[in-house]
N, CA and C atoms of all chains as a GROMACS GRO file, in nm:
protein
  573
    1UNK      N    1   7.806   8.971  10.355
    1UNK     CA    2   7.870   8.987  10.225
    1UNK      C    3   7.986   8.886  10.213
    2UNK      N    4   7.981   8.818  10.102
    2UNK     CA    5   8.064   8.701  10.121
    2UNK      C    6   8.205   8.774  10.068
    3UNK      N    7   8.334   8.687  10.088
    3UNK     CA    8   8.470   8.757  10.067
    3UNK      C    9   8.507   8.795   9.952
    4UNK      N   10   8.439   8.709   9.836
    4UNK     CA   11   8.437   8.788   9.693
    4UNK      C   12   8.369   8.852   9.656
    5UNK      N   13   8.267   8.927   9.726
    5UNK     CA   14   8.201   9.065   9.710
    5UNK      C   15   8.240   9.219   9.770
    6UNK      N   16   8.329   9.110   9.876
    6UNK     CA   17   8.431   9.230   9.939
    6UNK      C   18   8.560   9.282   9.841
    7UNK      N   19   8.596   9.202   9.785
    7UNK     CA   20   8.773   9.199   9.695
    7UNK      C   21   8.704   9.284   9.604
    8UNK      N   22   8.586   9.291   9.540
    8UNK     CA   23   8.510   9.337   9.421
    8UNK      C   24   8.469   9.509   9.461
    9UNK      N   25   8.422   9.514   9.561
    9UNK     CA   26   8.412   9.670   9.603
    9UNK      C   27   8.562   9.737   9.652
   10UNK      N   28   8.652   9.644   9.710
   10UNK     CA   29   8.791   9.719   9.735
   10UNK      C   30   8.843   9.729   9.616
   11UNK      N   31   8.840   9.692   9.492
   11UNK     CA   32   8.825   9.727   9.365
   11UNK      C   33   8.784   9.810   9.309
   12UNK      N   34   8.684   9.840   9.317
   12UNK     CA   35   8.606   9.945   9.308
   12UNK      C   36   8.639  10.038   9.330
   13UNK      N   37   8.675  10.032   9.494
   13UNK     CA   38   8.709  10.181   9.505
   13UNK      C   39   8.844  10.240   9.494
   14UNK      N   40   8.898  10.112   9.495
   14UNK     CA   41   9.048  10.156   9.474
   14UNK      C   42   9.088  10.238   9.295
   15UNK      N   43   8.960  10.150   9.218
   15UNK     CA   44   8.975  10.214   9.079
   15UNK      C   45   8.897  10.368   9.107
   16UNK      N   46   8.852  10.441   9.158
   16UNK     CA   47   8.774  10.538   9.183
   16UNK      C   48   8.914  10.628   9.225
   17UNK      N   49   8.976  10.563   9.343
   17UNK     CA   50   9.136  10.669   9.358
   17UNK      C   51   9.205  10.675   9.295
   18UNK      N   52   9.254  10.581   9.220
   18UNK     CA   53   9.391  10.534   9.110
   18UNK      C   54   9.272  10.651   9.022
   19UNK      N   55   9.167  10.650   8.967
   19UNK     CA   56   9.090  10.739   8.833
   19UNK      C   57   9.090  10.913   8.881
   20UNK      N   58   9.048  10.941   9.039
   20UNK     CA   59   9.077  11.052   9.082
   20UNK      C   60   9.226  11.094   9.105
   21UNK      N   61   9.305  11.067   9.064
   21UNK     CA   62   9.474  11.051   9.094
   21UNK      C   63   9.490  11.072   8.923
   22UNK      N   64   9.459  10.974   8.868
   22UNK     CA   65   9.476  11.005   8.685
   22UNK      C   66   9.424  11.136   8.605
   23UNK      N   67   9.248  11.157   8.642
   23UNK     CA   68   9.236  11.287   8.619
   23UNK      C   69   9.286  11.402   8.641
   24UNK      N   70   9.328  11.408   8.802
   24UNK     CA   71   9.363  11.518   8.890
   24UNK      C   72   9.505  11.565   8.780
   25UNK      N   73   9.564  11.531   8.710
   25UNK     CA   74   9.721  11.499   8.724
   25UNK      C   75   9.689  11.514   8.497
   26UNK      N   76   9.608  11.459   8.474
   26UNK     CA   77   9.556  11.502   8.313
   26UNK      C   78   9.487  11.617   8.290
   27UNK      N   79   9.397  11.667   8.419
   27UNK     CA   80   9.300  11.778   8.429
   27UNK      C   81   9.420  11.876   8.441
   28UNK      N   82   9.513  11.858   8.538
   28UNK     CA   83   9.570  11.961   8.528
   28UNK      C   84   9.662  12.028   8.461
   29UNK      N   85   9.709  11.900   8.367
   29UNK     CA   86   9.780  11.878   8.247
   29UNK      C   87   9.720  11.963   8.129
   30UNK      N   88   9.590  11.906   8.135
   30UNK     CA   89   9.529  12.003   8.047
   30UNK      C   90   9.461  12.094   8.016
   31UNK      N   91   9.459  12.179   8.165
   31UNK     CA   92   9.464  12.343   8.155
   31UNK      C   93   9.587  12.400   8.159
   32UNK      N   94   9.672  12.349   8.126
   32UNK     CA   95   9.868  12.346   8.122
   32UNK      C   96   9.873  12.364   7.936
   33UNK      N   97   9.815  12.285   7.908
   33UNK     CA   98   9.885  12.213   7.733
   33UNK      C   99   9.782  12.303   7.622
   34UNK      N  100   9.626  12.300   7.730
   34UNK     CA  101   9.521  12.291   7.608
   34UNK      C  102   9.523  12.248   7.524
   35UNK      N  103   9.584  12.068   7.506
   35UNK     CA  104   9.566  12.098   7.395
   35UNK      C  105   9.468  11.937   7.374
   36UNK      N  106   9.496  11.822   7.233
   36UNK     CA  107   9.376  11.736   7.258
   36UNK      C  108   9.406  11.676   7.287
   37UNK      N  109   9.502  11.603   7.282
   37UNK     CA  110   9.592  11.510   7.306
   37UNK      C  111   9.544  11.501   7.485
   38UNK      N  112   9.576  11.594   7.577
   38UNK     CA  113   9.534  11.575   7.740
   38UNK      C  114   9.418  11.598   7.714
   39UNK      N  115   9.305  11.650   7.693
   39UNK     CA  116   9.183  11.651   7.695
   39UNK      C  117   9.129  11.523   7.638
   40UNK      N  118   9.202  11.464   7.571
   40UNK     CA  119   9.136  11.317   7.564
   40UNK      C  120   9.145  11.235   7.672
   41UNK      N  121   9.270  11.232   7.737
   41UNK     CA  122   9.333  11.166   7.869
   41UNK      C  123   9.194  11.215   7.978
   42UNK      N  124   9.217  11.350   8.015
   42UNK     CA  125   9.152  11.387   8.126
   42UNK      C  126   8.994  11.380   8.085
   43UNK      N  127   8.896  11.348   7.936
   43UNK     CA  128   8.765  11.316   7.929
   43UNK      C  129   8.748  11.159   7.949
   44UNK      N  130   8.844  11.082   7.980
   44UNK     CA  131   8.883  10.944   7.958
   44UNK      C  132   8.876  10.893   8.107
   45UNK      N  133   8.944  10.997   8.183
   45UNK     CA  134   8.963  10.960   8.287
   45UNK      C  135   8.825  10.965   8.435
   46UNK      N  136   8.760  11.102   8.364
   46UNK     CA  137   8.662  11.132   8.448
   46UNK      C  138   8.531  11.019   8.411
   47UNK      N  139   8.565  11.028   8.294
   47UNK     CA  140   8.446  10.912   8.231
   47UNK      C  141   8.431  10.771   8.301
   48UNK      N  142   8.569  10.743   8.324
   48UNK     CA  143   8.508  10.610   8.348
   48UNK      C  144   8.566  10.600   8.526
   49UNK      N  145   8.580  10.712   8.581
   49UNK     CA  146   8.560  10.784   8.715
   49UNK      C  147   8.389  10.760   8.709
   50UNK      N  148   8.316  10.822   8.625
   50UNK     CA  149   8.201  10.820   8.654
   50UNK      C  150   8.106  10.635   8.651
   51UNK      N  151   8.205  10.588   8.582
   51UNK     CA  152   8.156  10.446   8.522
   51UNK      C  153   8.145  10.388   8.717
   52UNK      N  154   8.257  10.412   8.750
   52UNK     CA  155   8.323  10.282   8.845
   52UNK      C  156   8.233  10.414   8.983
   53UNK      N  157   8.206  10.474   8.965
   53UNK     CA  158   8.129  10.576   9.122
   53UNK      C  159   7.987  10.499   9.084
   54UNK      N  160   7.902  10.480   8.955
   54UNK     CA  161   7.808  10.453   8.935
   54UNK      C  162   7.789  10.310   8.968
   55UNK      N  163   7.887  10.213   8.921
   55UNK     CA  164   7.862  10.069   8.935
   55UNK      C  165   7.870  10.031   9.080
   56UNK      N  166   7.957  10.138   9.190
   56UNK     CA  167   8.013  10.071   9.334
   56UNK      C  168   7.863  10.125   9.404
   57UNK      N  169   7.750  10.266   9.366
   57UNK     CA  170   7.641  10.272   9.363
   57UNK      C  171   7.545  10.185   9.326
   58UNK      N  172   7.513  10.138   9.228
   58UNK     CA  173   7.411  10.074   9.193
   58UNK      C  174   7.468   9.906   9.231
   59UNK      N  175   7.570   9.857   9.265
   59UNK     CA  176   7.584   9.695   9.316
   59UNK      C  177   7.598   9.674   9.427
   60UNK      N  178   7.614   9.806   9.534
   60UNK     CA  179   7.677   9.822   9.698
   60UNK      C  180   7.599   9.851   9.720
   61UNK      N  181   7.560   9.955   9.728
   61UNK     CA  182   7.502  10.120   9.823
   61UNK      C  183   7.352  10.120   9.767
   62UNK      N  184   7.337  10.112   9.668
   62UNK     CA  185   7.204  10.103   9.635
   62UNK      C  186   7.096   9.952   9.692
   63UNK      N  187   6.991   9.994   9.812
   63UNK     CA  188   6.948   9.902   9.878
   63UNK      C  189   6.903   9.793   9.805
   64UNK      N  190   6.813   9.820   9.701
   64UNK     CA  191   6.686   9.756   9.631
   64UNK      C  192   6.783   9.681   9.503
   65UNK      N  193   6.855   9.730   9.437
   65UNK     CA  194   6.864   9.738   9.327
   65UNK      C  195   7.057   9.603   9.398
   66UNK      N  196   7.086   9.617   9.467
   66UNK     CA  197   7.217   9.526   9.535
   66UNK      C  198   7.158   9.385   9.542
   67UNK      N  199   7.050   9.431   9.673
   67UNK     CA  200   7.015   9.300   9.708
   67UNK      C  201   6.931   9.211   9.593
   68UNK      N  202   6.854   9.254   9.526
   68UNK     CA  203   6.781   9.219   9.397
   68UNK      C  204   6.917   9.135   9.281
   69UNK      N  205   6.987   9.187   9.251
   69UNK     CA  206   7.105   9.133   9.179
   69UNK      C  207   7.166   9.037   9.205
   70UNK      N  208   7.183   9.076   9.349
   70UNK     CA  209   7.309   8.956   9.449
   70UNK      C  210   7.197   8.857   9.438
   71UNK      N  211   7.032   8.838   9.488
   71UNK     CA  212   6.956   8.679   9.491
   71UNK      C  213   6.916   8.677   9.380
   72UNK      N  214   6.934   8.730   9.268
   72UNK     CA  215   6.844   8.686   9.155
   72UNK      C  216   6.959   8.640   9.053
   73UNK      N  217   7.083   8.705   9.010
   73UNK     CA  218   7.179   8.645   8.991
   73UNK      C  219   7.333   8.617   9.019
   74UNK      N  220   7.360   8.583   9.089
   74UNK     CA  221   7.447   8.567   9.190
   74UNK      C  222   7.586   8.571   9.106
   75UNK      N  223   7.519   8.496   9.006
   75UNK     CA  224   7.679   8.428   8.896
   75UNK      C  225   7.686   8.568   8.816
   76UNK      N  226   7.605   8.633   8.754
   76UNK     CA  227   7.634   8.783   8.704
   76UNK      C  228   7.714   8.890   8.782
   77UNK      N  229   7.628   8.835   8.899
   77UNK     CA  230   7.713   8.939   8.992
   77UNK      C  231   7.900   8.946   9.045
   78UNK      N  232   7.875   8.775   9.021
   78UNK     CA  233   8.024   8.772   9.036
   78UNK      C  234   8.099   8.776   8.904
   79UNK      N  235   8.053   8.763   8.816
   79UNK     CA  236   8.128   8.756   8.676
   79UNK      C  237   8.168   8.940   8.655
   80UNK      N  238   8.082   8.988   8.676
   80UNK     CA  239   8.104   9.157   8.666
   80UNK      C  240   8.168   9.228   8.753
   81UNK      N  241   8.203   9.135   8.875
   81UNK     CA  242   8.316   9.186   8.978
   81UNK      C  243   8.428   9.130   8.875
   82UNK      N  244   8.479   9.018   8.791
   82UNK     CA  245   8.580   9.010   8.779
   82UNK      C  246   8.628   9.098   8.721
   83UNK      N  247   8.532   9.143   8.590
   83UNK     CA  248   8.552   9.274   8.482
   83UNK      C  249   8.623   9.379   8.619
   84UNK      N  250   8.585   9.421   8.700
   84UNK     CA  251   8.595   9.551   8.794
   84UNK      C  252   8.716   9.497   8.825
   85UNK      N  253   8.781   9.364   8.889
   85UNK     CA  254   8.924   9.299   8.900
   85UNK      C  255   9.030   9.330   8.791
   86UNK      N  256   8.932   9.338   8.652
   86UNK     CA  257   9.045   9.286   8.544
   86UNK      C  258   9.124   9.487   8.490
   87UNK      N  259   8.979   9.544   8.532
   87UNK     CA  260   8.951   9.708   8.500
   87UNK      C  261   9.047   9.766   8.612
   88UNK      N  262   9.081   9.702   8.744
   88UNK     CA  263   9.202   9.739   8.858
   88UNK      C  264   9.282   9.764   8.793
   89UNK      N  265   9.367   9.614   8.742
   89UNK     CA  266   9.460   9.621   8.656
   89UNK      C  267   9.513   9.737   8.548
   90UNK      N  268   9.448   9.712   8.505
   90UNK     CA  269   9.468   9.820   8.361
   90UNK      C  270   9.464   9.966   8.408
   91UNK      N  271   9.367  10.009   8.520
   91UNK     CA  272   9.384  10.141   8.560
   91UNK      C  273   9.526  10.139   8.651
   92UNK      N  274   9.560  10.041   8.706
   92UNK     CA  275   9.701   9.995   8.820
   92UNK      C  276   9.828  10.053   8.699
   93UNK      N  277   9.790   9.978   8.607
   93UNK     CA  278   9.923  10.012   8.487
   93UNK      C  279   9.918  10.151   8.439
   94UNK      N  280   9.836  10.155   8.372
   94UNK     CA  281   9.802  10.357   8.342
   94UNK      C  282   9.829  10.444   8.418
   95UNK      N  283   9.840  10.409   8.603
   95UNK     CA  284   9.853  10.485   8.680
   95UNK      C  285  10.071  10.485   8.694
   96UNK      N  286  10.080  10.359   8.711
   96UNK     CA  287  10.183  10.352   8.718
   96UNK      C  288  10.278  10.441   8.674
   97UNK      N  289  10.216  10.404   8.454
   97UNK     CA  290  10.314  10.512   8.383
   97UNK      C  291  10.295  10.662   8.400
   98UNK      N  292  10.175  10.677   8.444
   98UNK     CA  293  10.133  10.822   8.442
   98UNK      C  294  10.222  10.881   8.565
   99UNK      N  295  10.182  10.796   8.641
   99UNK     CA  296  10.256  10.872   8.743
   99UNK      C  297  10.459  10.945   8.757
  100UNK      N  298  10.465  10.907   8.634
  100UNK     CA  299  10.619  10.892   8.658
  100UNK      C  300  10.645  11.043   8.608
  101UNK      N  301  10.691  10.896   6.645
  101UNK     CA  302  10.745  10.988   6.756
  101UNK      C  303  10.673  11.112   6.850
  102UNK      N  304  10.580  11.166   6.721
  102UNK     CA  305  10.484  11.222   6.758
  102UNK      C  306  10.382  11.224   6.854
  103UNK      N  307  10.327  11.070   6.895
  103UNK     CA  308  10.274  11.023   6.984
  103UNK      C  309  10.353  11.013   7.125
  104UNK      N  310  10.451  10.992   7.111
  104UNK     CA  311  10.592  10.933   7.256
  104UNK      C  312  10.598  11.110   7.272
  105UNK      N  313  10.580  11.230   7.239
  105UNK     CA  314  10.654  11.355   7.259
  105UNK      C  315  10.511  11.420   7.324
  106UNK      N  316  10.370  11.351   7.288
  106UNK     CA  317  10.286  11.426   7.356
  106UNK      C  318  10.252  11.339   7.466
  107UNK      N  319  10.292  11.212   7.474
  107UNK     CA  320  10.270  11.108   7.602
  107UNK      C  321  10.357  11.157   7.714
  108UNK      N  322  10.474  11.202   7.644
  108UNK     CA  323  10.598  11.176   7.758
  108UNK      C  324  10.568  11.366   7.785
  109UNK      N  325  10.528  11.444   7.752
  109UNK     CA  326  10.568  11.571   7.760
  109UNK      C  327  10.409  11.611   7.777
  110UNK      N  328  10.320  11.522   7.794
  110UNK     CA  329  10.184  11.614   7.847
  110UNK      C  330  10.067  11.526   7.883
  111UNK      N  331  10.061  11.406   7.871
  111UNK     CA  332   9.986  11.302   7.960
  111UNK      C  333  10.114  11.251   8.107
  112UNK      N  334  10.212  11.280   8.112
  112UNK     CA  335  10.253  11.255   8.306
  112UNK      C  336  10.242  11.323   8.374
  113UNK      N  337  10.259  11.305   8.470
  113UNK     CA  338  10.271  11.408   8.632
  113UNK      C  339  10.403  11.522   8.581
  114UNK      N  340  10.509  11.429   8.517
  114UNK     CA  341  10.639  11.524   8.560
  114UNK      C  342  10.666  11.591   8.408
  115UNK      N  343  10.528  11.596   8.329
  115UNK     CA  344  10.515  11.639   8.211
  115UNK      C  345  10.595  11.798   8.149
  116UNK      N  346  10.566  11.898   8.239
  116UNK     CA  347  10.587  12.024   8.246
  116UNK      C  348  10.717  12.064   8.280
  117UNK      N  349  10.784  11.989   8.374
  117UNK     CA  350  10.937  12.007   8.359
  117UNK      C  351  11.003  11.943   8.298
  118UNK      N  352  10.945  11.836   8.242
  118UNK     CA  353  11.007  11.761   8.102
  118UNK      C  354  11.040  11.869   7.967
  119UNK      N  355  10.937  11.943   7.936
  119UNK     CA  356  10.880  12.065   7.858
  119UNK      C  357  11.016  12.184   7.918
  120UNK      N  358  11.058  12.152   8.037
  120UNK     CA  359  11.128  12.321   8.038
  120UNK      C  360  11.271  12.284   8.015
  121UNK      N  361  11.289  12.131   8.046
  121UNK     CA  362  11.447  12.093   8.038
  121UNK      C  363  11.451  12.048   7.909
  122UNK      N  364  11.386  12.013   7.789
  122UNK     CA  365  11.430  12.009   7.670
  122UNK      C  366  11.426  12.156   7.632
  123UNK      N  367  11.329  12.253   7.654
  123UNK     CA  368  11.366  12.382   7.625
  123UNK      C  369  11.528  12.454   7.671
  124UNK      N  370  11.527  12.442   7.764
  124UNK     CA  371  11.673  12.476   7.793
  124UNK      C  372  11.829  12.388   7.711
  125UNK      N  373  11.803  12.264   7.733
  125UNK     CA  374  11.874  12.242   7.669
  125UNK      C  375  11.903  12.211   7.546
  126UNK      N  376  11.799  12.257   7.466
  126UNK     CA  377  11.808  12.342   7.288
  126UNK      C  378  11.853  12.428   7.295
  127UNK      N  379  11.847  12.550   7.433
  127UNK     CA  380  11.913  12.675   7.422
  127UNK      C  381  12.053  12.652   7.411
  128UNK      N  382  12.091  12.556   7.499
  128UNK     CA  383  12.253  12.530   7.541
  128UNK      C  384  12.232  12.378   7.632
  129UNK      N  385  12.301  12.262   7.546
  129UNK     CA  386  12.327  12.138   7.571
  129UNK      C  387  12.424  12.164   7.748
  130UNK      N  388  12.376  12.105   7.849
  130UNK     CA  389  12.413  12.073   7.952
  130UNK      C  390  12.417  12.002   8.009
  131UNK      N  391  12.513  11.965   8.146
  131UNK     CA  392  12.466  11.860   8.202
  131UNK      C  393  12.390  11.867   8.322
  132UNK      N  394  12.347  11.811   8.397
  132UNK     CA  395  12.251  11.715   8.503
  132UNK      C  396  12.236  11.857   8.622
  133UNK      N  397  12.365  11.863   8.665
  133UNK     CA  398  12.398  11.945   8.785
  133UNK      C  399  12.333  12.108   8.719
  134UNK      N  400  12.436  12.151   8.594
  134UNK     CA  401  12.359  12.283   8.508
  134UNK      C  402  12.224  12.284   8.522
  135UNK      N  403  12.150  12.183   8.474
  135UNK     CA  404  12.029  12.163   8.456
  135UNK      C  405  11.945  12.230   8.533
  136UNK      N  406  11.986  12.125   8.663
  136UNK     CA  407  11.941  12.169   8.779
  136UNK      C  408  11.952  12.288   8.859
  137UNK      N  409  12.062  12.365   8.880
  137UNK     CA  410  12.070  12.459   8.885
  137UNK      C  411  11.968  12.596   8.804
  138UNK      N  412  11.981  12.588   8.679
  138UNK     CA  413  11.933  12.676   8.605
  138UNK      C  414  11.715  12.652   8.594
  139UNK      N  415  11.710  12.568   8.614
  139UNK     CA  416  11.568  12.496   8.638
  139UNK      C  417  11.525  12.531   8.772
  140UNK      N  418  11.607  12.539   8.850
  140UNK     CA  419  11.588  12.517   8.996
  140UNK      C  420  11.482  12.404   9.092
  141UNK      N  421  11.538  12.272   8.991
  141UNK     CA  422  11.513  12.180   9.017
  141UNK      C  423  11.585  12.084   9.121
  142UNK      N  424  11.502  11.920   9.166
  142UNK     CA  425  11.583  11.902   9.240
  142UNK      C  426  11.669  11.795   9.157
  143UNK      N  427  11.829  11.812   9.220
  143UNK     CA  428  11.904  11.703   9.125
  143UNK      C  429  11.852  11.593   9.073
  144UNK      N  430  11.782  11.484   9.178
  144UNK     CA  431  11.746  11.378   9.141
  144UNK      C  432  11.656  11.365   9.040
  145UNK      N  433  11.563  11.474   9.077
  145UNK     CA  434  11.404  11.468   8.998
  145UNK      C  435  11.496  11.506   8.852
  146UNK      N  436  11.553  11.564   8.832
  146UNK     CA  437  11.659  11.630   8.705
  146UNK      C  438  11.656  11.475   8.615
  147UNK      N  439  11.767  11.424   8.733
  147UNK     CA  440  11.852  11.324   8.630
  147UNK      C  441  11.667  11.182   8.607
  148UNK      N  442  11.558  11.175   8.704
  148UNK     CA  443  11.530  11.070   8.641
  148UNK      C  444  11.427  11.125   8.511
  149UNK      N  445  11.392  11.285   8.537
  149UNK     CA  446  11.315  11.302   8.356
  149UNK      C  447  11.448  11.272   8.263
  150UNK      N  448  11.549  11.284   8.317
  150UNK     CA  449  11.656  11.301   8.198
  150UNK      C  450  11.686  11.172   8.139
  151UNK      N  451  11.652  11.070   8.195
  151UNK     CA  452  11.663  10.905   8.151
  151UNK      C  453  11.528  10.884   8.126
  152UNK      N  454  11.403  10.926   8.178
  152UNK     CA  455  11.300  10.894   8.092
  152UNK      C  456  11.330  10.965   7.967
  153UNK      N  457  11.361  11.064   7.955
  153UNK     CA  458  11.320  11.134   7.811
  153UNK      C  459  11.435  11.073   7.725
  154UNK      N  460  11.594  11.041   7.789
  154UNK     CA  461  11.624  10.950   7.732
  154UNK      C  462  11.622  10.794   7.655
  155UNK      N  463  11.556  10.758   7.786
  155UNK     CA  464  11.470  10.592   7.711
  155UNK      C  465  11.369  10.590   7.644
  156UNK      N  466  11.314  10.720   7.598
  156UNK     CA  467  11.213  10.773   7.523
  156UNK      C  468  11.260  10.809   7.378
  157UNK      N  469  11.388  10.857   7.377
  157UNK     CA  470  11.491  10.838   7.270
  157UNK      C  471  11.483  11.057   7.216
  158UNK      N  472  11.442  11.099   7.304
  158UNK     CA  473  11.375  11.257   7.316
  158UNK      C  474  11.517  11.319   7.340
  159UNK      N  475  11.616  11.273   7.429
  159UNK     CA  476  11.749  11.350   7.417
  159UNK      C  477  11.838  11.249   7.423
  160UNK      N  478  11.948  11.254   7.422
  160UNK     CA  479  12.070  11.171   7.388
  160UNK      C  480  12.196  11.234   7.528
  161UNK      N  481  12.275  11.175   7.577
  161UNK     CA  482  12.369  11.212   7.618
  161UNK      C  483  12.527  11.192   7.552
  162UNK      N  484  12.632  11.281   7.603
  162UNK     CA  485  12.720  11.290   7.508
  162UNK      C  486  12.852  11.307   7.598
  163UNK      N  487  12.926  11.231   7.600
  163UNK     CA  488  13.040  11.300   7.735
  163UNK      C  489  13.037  11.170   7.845
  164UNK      N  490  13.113  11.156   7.916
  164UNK     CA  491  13.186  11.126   8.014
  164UNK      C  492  13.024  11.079   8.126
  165UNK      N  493  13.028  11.021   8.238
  165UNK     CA  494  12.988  10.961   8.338
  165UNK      C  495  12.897  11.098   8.381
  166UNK      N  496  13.002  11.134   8.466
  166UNK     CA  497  12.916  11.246   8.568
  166UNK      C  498  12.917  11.362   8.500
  167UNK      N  499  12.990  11.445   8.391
  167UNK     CA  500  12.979  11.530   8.365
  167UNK      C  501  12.884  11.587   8.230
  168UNK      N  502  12.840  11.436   8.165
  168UNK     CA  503  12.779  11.397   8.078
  168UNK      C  504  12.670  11.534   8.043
  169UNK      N  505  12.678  11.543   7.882
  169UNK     CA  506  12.551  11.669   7.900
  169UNK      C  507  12.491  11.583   7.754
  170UNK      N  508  12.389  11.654   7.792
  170UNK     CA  509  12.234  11.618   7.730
  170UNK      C  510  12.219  11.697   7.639
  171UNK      N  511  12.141  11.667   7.517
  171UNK     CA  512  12.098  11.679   7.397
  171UNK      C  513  11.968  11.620   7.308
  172UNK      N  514  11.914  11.702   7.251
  172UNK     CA  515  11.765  11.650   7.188
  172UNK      C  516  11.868  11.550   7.083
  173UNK      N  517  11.807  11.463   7.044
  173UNK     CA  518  11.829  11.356   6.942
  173UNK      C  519  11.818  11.405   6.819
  174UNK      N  520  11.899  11.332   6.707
  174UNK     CA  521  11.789  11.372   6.540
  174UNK      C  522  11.674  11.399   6.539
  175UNK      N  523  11.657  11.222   6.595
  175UNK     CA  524  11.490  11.206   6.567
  175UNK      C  525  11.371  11.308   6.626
  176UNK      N  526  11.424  11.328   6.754
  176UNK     CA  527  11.385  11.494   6.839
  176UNK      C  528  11.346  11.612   6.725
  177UNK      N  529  11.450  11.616   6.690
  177UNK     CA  530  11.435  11.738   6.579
  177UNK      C  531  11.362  11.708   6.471
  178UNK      N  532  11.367  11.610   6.448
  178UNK     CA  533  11.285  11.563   6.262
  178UNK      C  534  11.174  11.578   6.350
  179UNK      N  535  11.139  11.674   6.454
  179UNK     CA  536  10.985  11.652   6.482
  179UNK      C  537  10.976  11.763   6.574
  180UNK      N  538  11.028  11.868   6.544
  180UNK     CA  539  11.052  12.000   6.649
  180UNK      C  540  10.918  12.026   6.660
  181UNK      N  541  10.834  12.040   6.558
  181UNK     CA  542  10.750  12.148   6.526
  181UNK      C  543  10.630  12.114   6.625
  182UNK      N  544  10.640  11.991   6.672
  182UNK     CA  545  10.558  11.898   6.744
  182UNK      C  546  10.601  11.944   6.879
  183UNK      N  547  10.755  11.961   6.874
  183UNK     CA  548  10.792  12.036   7.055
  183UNK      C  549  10.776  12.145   7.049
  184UNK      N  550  10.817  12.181   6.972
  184UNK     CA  551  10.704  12.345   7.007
  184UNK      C  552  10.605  12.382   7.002
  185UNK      N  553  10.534  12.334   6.962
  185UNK     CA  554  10.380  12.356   6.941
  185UNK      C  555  10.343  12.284   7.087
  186UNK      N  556  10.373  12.194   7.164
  186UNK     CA  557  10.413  12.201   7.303
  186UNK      C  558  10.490  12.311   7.427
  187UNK      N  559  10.597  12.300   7.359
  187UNK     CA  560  10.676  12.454   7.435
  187UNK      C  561  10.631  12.519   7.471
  188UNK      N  562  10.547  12.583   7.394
  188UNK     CA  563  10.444  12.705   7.360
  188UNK      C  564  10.393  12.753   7.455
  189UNK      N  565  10.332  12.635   7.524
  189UNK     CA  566  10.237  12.648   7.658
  189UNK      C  567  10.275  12.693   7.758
  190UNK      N  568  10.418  12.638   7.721
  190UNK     CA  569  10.478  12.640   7.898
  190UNK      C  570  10.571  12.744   7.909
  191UNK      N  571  10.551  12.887   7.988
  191UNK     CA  572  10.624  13.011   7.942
  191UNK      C  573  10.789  12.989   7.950
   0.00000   0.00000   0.00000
């Protein structure tokens, strides 16, 4: 696995903790508030919890469907790690404020 | 404002005691140490919701350095109905 396929899954999963850390903390917010305002937060959060568990599945972990991607298009594959780089970020900041 | 009172008071971590120290101090404007005491919070955690909710523009301080006590803002109020309908939740 070359070193920018590595930076791209520590991405990955790092957005998977920073998203289990955001829900945990909105979920519990919003059996606190009930009201929509956190239930948007905490359907927001699990959602794309589910986005980033599915993509580190189907581009890593998934045998057929990894290796097929990585030799057939190599440049997709890295262009859609950056999205997952750029998607760090933005969950890095959300977490930040949330956390306070 | 509406938006900043359900961000700051129910999308954070330190959402819920944000919610009990503007409740209290609508009952009776206090300062930092009161706060804490009567919350049975810890000082520090006290004073930094008390500068978020301040740089949030949610309470105002009034008084002296250290003895300084806290207060919901106008703008706070031109929008109670929004903190309580928050409050609410939190016994």
């Amino acid at each position: 696995m070359s070193l920018w396929l590595q930076v791209i899954w520590v991405a990955a999963a790092l957005n998977i903790v920073l998203l289990l850390g955001l829900s945990y903390v909105w979920g519990r917010n919003y059996t606190r508030f009930r009201s929509k305002h956190t239930l948007g937060l905490a359907a927001f959060g699990v959602v794309l919890l589910a986005e980033n568990a599915t993509a580190l599945y189907l581009f890593y972990f998934n045998p057929d469907l990894s290796a097929w991607i990585a030799a057939q298009a190599p440049i997709a594959h890295r262009a859609i790690g950056a999205l997952r780089l750029l998607e760090l970020v933005a969950i890095g900041f959300l977490a930040w404020i949330t956390w306070d | 404002m509406d938006g900043v009172l359900w961000y700051v008071l129910t999308g954070t971590r330190g959402g819920e005691n944000r919610v009990r120290i503007i409740k209290a101090l609508e009952e009776r404007p206090r300062n930092a140490n009161k706060l804490a005491e009567a919350l049975d919070l810890d000082y520090t955690t006290v004073r930094h919701h008390l500068d978020v909710l301040c740089d949030n523009d949610v309470l105002r301080k009034q008084g002296g350095d250290y003895g300084a006590i806290y207060l919901p803002t106008d703008r706070a109020r031109q929008h109670w109905d929004t903190v309580e309908q928050i409050m609410e939740k939190v016994e």
